[in-house]
Jmol script that loads the backbone (N, CA, C; Angstrom):
load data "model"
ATOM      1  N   UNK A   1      -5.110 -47.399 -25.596  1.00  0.00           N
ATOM      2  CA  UNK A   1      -4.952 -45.983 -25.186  1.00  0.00           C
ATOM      3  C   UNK A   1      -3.501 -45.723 -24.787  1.00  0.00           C
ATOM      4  N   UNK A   2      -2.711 -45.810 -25.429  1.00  0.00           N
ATOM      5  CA  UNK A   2      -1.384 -45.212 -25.460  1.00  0.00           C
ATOM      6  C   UNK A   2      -0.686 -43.692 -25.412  1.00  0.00           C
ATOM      7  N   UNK A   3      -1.929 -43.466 -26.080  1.00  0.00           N
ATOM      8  CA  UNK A   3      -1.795 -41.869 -25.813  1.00  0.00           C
ATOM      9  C   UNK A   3      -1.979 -41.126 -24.607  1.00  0.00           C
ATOM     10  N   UNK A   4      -1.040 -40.632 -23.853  1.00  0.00           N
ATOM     11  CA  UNK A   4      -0.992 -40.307 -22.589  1.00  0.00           C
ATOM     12  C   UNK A   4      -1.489 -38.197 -22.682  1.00  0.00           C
ATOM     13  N   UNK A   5      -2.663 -38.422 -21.805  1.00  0.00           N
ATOM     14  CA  UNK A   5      -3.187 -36.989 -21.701  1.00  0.00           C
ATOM     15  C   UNK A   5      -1.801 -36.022 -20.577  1.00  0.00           C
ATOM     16  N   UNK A   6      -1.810 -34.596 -21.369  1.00  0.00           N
ATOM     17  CA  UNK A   6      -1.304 -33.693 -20.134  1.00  0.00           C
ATOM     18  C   UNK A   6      -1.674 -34.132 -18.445  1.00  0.00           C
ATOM     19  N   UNK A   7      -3.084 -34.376 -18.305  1.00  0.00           N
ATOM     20  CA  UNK A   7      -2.830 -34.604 -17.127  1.00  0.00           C
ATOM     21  C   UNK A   7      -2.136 -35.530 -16.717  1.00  0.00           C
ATOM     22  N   UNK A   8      -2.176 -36.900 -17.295  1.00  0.00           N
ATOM     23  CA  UNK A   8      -1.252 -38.238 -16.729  1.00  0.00           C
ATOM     24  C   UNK A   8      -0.084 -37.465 -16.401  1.00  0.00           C
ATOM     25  N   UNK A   9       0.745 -36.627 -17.137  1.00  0.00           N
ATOM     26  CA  UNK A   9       2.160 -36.400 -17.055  1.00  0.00           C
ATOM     27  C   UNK A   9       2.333 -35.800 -15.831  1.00  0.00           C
ATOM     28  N   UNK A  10       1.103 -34.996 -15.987  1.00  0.00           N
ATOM     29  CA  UNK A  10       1.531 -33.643 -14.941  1.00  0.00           C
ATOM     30  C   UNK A  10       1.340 -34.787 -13.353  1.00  0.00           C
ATOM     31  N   UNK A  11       0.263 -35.482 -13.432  1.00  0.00           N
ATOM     32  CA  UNK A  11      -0.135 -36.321 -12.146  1.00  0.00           C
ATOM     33  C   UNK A  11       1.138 -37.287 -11.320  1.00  0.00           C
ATOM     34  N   UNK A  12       2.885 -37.413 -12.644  1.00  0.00           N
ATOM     35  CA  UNK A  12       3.394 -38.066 -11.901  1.00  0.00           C
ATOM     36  C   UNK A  12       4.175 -37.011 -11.246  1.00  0.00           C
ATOM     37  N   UNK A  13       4.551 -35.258 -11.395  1.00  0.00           N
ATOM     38  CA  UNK A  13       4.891 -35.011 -10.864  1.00  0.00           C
ATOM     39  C   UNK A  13       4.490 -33.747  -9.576  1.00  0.00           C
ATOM     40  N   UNK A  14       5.253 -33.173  -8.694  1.00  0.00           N
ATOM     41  CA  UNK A  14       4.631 -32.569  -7.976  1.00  0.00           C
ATOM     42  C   UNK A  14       3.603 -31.555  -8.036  1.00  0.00           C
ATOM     43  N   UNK A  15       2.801 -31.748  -7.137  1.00  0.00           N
ATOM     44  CA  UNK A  15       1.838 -30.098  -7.097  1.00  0.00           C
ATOM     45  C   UNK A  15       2.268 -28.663  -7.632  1.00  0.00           C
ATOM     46  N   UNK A  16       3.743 -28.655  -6.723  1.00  0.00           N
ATOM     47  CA  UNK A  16       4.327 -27.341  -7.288  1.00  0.00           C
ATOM     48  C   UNK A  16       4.918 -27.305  -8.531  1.00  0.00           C
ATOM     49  N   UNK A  17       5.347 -28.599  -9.093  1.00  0.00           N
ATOM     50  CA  UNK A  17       6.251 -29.027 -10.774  1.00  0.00           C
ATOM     51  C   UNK A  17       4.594 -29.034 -11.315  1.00  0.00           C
ATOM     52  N   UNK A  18       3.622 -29.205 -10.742  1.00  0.00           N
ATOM     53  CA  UNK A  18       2.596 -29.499 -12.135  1.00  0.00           C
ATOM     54  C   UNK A  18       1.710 -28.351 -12.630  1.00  0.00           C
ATOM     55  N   UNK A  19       2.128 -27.217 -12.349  1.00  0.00           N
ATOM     56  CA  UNK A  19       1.519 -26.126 -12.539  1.00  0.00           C
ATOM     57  C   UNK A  19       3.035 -25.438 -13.733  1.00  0.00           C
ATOM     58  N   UNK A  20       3.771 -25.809 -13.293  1.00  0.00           N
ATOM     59  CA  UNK A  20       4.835 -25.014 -14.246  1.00  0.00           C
ATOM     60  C   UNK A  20       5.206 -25.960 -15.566  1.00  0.00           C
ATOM     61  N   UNK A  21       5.121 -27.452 -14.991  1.00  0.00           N
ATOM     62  CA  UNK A  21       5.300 -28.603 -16.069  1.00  0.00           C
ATOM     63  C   UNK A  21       3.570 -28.561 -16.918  1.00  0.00           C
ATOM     64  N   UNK A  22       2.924 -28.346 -16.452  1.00  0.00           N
ATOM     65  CA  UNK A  22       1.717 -28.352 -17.483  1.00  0.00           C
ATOM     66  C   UNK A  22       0.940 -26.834 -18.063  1.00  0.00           C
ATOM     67  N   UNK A  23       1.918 -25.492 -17.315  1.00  0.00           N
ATOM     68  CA  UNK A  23       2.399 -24.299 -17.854  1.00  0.00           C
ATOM     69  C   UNK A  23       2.817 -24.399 -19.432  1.00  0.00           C
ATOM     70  N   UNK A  24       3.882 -25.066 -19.299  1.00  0.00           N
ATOM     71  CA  UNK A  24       4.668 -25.176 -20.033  1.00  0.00           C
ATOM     72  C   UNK A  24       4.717 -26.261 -21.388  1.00  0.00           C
ATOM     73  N   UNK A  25       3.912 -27.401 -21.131  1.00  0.00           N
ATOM     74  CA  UNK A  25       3.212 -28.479 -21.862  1.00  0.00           C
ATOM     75  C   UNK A  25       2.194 -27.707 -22.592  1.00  0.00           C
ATOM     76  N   UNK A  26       1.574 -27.107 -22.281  1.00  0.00           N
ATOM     77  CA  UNK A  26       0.579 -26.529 -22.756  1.00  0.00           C
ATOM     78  C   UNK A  26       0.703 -25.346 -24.058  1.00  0.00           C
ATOM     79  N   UNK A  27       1.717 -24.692 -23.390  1.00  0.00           N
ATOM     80  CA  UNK A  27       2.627 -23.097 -23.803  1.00  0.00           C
ATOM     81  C   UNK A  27       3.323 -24.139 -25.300  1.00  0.00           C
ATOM     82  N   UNK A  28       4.206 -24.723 -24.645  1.00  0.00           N
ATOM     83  CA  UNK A  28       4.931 -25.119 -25.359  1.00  0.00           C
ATOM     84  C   UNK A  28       4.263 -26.204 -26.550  1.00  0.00           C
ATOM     85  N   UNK A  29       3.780 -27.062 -25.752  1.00  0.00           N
ATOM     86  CA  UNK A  29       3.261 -28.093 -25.947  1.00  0.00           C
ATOM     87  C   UNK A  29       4.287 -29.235 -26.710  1.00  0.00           C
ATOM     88  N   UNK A  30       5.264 -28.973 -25.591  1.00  0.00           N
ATOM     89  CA  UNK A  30       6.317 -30.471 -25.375  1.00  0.00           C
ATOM     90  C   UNK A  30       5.701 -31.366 -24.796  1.00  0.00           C
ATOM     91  N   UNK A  31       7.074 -32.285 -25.242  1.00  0.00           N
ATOM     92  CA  UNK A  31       6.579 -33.704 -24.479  1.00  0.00           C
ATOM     93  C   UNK A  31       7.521 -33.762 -23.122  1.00  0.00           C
ATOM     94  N   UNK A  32       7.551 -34.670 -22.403  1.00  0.00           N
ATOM     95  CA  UNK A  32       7.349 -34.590 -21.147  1.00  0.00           C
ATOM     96  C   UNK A  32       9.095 -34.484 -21.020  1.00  0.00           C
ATOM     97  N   UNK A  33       9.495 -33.901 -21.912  1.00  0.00           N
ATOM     98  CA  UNK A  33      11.706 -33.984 -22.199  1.00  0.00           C
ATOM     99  C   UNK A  33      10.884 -32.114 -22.181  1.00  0.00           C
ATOM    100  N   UNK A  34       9.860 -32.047 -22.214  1.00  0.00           N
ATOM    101  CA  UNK A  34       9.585 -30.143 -22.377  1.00  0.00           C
ATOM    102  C   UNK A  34      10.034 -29.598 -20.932  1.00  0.00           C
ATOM    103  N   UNK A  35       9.164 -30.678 -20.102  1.00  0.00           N
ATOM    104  CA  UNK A  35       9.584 -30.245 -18.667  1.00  0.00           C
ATOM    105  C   UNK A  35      10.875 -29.637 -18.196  1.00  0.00           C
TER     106      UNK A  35
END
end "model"
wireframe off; spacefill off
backbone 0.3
color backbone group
């Protein structure tokens, strides 16, 4: 399982970064250089 879900990403960063970093993951659907 190498494949890392949106949430893993969003889980290493903050509460307030993981609503705009997985905003935006999602929107965008970058990889975690989207942030």
């Amino acid at each position: 399982m190498e494949h890392h879900s949106v949430q893993y990403i969003c889980k290493t960063v903050q509460v307030m970064e993981w609503i705009i970093c997985c905003s935006v993951l999602v929107k965008k659907e970058l990889s975690i250089l989207g942030c």
